[in-house]
DRENROTI-880166 format. One record per residue: residue number from 1; x, y negated, z negated of N, C-alpha, C in turn. Coordinates in steps of 0.05 Angstrom, whole numbers, always signed. Layout:
+-----+--------+--------+--------+--------+---------+--------+--------+--------+--------+
:  nr :  neast : nnorth :    nup : caeast : canorth :   caup :  ceast : cnorth :    cup :
+-----+--------+--------+--------+--------+---------+--------+--------+--------+--------+
: NUM :      X :      Y :      Z :      X :       Y :      Z :      X :      Y :      Z :
...
+-----+--------+--------+--------+--------+---------+--------+--------+--------+--------+
//
This chain:
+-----+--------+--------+--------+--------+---------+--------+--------+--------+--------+
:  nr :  neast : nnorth :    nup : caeast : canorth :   caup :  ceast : cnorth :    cup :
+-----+--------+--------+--------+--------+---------+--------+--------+--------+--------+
:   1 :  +3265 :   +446 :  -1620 :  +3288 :    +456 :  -1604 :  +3306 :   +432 :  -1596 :
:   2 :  +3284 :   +414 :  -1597 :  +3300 :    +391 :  -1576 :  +3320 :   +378 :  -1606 :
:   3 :  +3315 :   +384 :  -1633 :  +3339 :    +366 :  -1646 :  +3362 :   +392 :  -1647 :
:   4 :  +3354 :   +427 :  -1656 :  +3385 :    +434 :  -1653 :  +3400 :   +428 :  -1636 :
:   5 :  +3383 :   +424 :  -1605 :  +3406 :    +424 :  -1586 :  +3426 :   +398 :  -1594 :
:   6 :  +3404 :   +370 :  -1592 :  +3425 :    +347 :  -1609 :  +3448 :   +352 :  -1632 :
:   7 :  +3435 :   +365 :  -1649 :  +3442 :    +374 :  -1676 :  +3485 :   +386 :  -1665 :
:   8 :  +3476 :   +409 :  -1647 :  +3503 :    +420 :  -1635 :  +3514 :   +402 :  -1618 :
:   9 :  +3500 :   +386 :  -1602 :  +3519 :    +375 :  -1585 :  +3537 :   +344 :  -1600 :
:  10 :  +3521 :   +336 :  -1621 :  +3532 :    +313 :  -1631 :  +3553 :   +326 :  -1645 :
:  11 :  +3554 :   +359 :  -1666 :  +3586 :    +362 :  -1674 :  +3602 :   +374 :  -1659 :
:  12 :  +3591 :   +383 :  -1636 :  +3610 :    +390 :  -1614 :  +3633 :   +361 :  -1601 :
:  13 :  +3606 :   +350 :  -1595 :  +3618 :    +323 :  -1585 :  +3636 :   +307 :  -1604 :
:  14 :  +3628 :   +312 :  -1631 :  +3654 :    +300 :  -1642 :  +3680 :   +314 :  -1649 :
:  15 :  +3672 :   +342 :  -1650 :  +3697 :    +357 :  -1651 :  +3717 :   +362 :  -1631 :
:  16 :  +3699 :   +350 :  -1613 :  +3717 :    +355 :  -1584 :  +3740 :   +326 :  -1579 :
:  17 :  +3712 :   +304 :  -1578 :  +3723 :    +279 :  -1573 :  +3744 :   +267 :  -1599 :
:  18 :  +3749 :   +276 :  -1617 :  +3756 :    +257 :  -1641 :  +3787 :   +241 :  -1632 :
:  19 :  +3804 :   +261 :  -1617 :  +3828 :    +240 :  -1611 :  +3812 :   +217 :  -1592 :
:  20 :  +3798 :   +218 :  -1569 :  +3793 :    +200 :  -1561 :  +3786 :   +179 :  -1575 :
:  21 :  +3758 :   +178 :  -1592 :  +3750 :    +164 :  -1609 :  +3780 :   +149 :  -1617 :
:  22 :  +3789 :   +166 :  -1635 :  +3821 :    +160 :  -1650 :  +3832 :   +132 :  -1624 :
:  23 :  +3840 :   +139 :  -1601 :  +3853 :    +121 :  -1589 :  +3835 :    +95 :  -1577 :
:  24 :  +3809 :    +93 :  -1574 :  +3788 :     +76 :  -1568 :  +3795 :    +56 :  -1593 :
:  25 :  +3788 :    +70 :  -1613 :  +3783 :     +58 :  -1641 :  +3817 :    +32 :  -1644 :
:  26 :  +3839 :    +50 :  -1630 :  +3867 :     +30 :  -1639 :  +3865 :    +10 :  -1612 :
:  27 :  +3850 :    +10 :  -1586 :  +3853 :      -2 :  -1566 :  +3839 :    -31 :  -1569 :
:  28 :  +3817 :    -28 :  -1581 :  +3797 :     -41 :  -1584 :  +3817 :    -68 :  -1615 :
:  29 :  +3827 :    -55 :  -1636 :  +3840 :     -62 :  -1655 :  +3861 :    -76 :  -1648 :
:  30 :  +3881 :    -66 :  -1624 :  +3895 :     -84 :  -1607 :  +3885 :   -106 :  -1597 :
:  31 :  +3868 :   -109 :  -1584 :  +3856 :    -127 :  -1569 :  +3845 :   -150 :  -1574 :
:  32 :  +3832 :   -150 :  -1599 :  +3814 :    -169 :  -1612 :  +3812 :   -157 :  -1645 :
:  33 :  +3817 :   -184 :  -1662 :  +3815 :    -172 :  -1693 :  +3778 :   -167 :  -1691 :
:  34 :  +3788 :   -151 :  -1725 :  +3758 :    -150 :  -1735 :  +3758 :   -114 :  -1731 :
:  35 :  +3727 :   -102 :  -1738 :  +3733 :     -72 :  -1738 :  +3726 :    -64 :  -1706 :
:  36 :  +3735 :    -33 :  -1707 :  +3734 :     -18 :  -1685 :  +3701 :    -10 :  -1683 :
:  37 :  +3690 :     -2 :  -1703 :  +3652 :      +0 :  -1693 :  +3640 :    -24 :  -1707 :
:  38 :  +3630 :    -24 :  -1683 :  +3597 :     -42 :  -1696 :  +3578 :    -27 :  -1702 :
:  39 :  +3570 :    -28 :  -1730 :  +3542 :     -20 :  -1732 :  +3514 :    -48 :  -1736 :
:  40 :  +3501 :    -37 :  -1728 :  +3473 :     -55 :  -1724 :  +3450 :    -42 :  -1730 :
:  41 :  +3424 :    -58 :  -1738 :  +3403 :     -51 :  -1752 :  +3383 :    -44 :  -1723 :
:  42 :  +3381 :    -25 :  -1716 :  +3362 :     -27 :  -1697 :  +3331 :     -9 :  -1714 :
:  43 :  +3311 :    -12 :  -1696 :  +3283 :      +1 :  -1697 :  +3287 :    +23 :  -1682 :
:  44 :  +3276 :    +50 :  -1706 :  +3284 :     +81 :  -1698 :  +3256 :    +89 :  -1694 :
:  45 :  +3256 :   +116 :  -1699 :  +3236 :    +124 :  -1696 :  +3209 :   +118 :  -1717 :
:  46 :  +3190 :   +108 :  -1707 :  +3165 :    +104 :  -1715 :  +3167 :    +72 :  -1720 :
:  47 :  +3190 :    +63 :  -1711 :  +3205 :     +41 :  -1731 :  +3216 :    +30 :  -1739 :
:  48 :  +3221 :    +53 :  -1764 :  +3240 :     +48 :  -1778 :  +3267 :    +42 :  -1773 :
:  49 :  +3278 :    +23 :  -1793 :  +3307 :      +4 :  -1785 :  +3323 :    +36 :  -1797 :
:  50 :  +3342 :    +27 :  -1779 :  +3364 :     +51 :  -1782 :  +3395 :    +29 :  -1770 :
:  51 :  +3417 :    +47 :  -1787 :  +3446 :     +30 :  -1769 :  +3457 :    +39 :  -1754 :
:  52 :  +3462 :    +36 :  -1723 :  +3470 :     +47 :  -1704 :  +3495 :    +32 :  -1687 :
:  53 :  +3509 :    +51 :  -1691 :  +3532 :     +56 :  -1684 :  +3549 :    +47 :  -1662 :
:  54 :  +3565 :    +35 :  -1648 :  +3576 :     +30 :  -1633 :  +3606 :    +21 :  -1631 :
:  55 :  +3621 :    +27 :  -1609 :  +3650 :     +18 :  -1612 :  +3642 :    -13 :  -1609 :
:  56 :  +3661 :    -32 :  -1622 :  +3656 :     -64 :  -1618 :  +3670 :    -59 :  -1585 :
:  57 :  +3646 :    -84 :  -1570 :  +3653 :     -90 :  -1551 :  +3655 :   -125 :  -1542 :
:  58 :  +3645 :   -135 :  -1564 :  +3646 :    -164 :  -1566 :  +3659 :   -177 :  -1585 :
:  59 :  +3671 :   -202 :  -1586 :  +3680 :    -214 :  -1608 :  +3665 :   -213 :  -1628 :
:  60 :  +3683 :   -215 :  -1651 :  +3666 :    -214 :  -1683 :  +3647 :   -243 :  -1688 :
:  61 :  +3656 :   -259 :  -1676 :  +3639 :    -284 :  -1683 :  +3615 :   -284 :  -1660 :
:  62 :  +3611 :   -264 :  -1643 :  +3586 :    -271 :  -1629 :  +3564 :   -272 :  -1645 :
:  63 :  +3535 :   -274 :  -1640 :  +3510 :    -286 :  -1647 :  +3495 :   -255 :  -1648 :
:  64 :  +3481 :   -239 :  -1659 :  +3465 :    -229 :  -1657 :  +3443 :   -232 :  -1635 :
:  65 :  +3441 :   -220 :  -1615 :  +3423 :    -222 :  -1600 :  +3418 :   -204 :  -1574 :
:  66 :  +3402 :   -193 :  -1562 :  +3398 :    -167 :  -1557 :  +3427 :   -170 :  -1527 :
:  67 :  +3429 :   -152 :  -1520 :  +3458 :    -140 :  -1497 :  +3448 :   -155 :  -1469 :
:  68 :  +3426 :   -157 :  -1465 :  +3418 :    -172 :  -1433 :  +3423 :   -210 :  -1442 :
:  69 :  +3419 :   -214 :  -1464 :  +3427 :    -243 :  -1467 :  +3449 :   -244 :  -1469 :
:  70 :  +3477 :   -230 :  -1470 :  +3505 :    -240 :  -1477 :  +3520 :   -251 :  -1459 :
:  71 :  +3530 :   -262 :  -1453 :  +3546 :    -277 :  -1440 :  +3583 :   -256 :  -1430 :
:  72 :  +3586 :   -265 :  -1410 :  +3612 :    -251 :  -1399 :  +3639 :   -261 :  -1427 :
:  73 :  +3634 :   -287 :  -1428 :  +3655 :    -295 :  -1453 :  +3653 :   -289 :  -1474 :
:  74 :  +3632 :   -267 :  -1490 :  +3617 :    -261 :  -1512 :  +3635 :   -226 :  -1510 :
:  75 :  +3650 :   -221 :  -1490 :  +3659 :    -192 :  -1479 :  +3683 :   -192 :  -1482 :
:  76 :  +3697 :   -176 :  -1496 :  +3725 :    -173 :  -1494 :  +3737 :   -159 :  -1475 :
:  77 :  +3773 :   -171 :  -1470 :  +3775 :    -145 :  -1449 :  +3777 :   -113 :  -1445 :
:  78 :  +3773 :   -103 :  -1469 :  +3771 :     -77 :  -1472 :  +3737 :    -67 :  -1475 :
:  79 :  +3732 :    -88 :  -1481 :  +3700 :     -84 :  -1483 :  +3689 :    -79 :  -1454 :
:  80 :  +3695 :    -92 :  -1439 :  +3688 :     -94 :  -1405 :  +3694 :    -64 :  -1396 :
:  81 :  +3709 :    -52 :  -1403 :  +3723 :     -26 :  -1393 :  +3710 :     -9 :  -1417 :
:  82 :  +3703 :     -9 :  -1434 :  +3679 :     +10 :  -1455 :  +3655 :    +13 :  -1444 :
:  83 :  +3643 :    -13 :  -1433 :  +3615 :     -15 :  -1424 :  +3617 :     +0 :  -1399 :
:  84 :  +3630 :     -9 :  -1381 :  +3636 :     +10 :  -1361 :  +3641 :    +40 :  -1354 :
:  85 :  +3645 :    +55 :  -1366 :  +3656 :     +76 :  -1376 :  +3638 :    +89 :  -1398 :
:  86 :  +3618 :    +77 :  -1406 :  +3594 :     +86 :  -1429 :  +3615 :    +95 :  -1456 :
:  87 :  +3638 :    +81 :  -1456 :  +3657 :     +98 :  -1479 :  +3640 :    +81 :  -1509 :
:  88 :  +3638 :    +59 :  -1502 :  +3619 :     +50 :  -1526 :  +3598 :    +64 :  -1533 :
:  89 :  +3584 :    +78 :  -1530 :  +3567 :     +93 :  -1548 :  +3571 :   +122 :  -1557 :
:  90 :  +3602 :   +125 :  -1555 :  +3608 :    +145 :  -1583 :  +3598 :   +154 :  -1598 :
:  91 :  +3608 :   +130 :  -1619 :  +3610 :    +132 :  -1638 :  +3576 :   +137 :  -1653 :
:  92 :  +3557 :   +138 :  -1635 :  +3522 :    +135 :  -1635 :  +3521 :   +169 :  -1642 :
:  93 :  +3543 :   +183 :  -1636 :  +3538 :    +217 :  -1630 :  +3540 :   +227 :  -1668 :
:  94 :  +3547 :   +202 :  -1684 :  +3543 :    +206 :  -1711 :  +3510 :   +201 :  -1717 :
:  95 :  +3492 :   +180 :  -1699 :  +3477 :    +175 :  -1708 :  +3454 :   +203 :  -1697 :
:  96 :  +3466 :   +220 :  -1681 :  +3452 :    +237 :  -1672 :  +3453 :   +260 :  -1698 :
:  97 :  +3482 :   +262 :  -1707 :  +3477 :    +285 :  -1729 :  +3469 :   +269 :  -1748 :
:  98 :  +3462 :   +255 :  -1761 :  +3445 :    +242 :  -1780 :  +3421 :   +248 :  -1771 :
:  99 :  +3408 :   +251 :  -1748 :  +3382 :    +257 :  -1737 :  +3367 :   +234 :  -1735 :
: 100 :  +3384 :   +210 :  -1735 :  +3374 :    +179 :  -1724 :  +3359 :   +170 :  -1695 :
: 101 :  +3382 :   +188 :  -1679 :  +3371 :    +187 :  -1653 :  +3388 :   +214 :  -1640 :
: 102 :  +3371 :   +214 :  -1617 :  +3377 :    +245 :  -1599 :  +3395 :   +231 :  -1572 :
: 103 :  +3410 :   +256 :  -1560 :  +3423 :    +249 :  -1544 :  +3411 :   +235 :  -1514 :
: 104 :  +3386 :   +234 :  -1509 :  +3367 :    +231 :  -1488 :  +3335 :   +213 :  -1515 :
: 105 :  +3329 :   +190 :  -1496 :  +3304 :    +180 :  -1507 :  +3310 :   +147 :  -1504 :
: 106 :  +3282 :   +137 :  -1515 :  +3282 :    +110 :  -1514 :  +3308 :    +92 :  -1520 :
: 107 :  +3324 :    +71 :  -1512 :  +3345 :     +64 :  -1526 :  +3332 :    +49 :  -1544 :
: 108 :  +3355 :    +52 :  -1569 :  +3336 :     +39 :  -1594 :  +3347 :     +1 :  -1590 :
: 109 :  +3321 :    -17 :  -1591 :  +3319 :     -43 :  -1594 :  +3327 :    -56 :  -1617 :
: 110 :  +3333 :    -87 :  -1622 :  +3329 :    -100 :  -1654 :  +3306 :    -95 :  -1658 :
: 111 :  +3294 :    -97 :  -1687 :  +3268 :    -101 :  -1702 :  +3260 :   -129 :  -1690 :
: 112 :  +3278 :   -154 :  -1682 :  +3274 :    -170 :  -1677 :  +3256 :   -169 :  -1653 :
: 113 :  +3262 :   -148 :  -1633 :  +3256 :    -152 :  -1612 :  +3225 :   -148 :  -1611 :
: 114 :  +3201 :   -161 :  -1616 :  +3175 :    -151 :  -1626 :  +3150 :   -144 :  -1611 :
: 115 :  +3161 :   -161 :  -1585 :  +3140 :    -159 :  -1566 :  +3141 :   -126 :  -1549 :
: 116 :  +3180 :   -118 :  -1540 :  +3190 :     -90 :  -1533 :  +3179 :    -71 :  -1565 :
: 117 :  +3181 :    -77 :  -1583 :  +3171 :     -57 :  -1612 :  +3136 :    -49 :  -1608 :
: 118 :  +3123 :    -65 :  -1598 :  +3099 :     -60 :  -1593 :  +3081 :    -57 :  -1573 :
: 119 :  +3096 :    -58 :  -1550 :  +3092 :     -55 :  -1524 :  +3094 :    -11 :  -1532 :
: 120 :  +3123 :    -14 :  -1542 :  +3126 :     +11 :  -1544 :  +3104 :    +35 :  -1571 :
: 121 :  +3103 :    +19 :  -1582 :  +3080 :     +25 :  -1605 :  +3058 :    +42 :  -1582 :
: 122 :  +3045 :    +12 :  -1575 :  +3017 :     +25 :  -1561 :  +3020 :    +35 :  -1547 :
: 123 :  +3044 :    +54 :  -1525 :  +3046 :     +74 :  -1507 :  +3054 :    +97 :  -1523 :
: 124 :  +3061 :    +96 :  -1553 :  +3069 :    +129 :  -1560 :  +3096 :   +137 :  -1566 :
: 125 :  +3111 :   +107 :  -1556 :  +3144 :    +113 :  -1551 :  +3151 :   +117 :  -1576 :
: 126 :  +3153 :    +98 :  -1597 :  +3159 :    +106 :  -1629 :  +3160 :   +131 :  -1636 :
: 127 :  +3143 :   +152 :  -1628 :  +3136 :    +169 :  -1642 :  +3170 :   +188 :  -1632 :
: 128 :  +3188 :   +177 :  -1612 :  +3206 :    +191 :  -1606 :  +3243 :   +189 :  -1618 :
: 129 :  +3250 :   +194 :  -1622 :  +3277 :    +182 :  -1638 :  +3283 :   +175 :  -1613 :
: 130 :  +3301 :   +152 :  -1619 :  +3320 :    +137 :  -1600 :  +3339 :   +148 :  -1591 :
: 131 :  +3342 :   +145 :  -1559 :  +3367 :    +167 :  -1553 :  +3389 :   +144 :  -1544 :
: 132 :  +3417 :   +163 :  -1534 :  +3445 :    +148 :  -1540 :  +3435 :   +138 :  -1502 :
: 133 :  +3420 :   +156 :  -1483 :  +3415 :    +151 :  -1457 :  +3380 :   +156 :  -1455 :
: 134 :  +3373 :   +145 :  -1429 :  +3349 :    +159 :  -1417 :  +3345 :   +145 :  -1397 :
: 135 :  +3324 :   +153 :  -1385 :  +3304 :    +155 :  -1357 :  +3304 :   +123 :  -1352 :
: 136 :  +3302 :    +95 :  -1362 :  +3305 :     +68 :  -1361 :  +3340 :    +60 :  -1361 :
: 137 :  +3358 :    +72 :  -1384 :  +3389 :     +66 :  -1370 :  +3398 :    +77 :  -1343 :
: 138 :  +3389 :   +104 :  -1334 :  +3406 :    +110 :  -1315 :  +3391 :   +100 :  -1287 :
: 139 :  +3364 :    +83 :  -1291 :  +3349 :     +57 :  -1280 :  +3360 :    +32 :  -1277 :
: 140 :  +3376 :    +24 :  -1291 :  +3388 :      +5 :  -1301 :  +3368 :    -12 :  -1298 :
: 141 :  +3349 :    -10 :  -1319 :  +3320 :     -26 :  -1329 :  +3336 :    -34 :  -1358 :
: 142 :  +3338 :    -60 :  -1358 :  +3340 :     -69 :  -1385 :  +3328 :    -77 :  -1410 :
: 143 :  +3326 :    -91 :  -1432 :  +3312 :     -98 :  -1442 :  +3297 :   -126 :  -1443 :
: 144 :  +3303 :   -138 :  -1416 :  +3291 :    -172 :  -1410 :  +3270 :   -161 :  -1403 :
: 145 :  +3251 :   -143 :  -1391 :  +3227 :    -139 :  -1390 :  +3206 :   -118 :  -1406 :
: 146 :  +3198 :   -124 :  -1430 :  +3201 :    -103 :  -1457 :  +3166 :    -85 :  -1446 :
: 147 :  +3152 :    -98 :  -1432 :  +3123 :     -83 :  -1418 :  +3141 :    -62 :  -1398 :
: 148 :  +3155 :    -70 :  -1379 :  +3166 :     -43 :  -1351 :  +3185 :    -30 :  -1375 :
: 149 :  +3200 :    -42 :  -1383 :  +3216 :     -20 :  -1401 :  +3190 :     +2 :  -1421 :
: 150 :  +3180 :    -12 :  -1433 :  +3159 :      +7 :  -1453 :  +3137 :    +36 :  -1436 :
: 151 :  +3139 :    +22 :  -1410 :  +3123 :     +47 :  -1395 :  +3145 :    +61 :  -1375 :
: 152 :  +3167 :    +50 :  -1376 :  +3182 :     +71 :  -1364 :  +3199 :    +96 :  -1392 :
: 153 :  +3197 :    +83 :  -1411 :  +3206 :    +103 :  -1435 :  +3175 :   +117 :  -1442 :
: 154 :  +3158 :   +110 :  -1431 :  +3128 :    +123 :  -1438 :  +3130 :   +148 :  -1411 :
: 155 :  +3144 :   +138 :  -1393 :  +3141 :    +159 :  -1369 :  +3162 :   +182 :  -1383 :
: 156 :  +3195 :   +176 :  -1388 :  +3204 :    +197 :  -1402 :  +3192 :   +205 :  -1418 :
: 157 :  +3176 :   +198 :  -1442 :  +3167 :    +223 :  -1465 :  +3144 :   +239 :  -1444 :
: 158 :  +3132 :   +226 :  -1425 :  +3112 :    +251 :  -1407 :  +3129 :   +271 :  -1396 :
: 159 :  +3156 :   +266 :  -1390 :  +3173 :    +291 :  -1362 :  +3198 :   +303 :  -1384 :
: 160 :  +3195 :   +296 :  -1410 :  +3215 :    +297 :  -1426 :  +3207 :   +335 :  -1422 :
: 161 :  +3237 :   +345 :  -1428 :  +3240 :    +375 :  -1418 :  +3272 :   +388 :  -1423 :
: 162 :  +3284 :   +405 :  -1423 :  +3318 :    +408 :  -1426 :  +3327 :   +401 :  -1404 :
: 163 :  +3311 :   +406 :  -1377 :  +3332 :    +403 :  -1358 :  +3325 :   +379 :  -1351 :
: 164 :  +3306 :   +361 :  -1357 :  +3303 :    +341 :  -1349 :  +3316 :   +314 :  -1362 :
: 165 :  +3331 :   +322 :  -1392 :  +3348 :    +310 :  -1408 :  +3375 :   +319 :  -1391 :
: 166 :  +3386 :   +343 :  -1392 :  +3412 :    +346 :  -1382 :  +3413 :   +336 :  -1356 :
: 167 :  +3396 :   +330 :  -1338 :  +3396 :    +320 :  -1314 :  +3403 :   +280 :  -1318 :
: 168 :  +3387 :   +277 :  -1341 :  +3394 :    +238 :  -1349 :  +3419 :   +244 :  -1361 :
: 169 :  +3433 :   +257 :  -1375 :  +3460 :    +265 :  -1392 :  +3474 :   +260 :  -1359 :
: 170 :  +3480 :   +276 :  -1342 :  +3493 :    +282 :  -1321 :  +3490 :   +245 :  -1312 :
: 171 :  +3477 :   +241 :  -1306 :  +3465 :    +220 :  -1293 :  +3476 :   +194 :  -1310 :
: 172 :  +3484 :   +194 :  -1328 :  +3501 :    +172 :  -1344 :  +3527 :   +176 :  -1345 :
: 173 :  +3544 :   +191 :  -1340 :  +3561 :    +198 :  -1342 :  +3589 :   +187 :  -1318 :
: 174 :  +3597 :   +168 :  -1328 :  +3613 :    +162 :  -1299 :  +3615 :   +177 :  -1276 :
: 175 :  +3637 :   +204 :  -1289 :  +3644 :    +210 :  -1270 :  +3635 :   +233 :  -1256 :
: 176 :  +3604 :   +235 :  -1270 :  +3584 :    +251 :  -1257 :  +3557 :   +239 :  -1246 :
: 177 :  +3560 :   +208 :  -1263 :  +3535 :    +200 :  -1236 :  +3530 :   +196 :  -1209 :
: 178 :  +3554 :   +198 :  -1201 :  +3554 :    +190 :  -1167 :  +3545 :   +221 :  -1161 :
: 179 :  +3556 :   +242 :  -1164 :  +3557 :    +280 :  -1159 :  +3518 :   +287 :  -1163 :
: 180 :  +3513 :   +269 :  -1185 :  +3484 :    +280 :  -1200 :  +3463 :   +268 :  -1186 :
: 181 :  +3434 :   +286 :  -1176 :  +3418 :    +273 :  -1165 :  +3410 :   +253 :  -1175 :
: 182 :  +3402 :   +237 :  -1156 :  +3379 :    +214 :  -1174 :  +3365 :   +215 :  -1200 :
: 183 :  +3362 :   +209 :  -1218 :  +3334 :    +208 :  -1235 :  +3323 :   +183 :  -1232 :
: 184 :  +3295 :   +185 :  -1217 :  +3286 :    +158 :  -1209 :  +3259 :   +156 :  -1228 :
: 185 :  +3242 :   +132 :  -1244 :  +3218 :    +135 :  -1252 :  +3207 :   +131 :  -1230 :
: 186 :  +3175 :   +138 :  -1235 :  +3166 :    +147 :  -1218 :  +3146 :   +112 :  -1214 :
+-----+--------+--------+--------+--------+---------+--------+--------+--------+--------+
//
C-alpha cells in the first residue's frame, strides 16, 4: 500500500508542481553556471547504488562529500533559499516514481558513507527504500552521527504507518511545520 500511495503522490506531485520545477530549474541557471539537477549515486534500498535527484544547490566544482561537511562558501545564493524551503528535493519525487525511494523513510546516504551503511544494515534499515523526508530530518539529526541516525531511522521503520508518514510529510513542510504537531523520536 505504502508504494501506490508514493506511486500517486510522486505523479501527482509532478503534475501539479511542473511550472514550479520549470522556474526553480531557470533560477538556479541564473545564478550559477553548470545544470539545474544534481544527480548523485547514493545507497538505496538493501544498498543498492541508485541516482538521486536533486535541484543543484552548490557550485559545480565542489568536492563530493556528504551535506553536514559542506561549507557555507560551497552554497550558492539560490541554493541557501532551496535548502530552506525543502524546494531542493523535487526533483527526488522522480526518484519516487521510479520506485527508488518513497516519499517518507531513511534519507538515502553515499555508498561512501560505510560506517552510517552498516550501522543501518544491522538495525533492518536497508530493508526500507529511502525516503525524500522522515522521523531523523524533521529531528534535524544529521548524518555526522551515523550510530543515533541508524537507530532513529530503526525507530521510524517500528512506528512507520499512513498517518504516521503524513504526519513527517506535514512536519517538513515549511509552511506547515510550525501548524503540525511535533514528531519527536522517542
Amino acid at each position: 500500500m505504502k508504494r501506490s500511495l508514493d506511486l500517486a503522490a510522486g505523479v501527482i506531485g509532478l503534475a501539479v508542481l511542473w511550472p514550479i520545477l520549470l522556474l526553480v530549474a531557470a533560477a538556479i541557471k541564473l545564478d550559477s553556471r553548470g545544470p539545474a539537477v544534481f544527480s548523485q549515486v547514493r545507497a538505496g534500498r538493501d544498498g543498492a547504488p541508485f541516482r538521486c535527484h536533486k535541484f543543484r544547490s552548490m557550485y559545480i566544482e565542489t568536492p563530493e562529500r556528504p551535506t553536514h561537511e559542506s561549507v557555507a562558501s560551497d552554497i550558492t545564493p539560490v541554493g541557501r533559499w532551496l535548502r530552506r524551503s525543502k524546494l531542493d528535493e523535487l526533483p527526488q519525487l522522480v526518484n519516487v516514481v521510479a520506485g527508488e525511494m518513497s516519499l517518507v523513510g531513511p534519507r538515502p546516504c553515499l555508498p561512501s558513507q560505510e560506517e552510517l551503511v552498516e550501522a543501518r544494515r544491522a538495525r533492518g534499515v536497508l530493508a526500507m527504500r529511502p525516503g525524500i523526508t522522515g522521523l531523523a530530518q524533521v529531528n534535524r539529526i544529521d548524518m555526522s552521527n551515523p550510530e543515533w541516525l541508524a537507530t532513529v531511522d530503526a525507530e521510524y521503520a517500528e512506528r512507520q504507518s499512513f498517518w504516521f508518514d503524513l504526519r513527517l510529510i506535514l512536519a517538513t513542510l515549511p509552511f506547515c511545520s510550525r501548524c503540525a504537531p511535533p514528531v519527536r523520536s522517542t
